[in-house]
C-alpha positions in Angstrom: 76.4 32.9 48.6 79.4 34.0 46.4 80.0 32.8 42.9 83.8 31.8 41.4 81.6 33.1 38.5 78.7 34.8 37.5 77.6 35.9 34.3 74.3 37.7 33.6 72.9 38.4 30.2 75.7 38.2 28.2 75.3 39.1 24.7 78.3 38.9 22.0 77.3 40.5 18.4 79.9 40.4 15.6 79.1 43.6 13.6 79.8 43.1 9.5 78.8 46.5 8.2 75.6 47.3 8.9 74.9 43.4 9.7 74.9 41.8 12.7 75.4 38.4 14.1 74.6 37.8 17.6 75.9 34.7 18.5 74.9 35.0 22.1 71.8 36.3 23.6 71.5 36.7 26.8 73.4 34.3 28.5 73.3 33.8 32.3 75.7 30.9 34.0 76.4 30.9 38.2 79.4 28.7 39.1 79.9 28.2 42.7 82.0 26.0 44.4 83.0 25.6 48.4 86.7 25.3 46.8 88.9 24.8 43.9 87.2 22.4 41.5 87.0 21.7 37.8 84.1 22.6 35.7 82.6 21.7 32.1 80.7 23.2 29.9 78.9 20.2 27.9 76.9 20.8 24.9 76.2 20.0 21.4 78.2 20.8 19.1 77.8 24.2 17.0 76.3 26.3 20.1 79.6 28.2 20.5 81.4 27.6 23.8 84.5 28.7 22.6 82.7 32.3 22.0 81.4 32.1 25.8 84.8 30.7 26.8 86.5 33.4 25.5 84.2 36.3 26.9 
């Protein structure tokens, strides 16, 4: 089966000296879709889906 996307564990650190902040850890997300269709990422609020939305 193909995918319109795939992701597979995605990780996105912000490095602040010798800190880091990993913000995502990991993440793995399959869309597929037979054709054009919208999708949504739902979630609480705080659990940064601009961060993935931006990847």
């Amino acid at each position: 089966m193909s995918f319109l996307l795939e992701l597979q564990s995605v990780i996105r650190r912000y490095q602040s000296g010798e800190e880091g902040l990993d913000l995502l850890k990991h993440i793995s997300l399959k869309i597929h879709s037979m054709k054009l269709e919208l999708v949504a990422i739902i979630v609480t609020s705080g659990l940064d889906k601009s961060t993935l939305i931006n990847i």
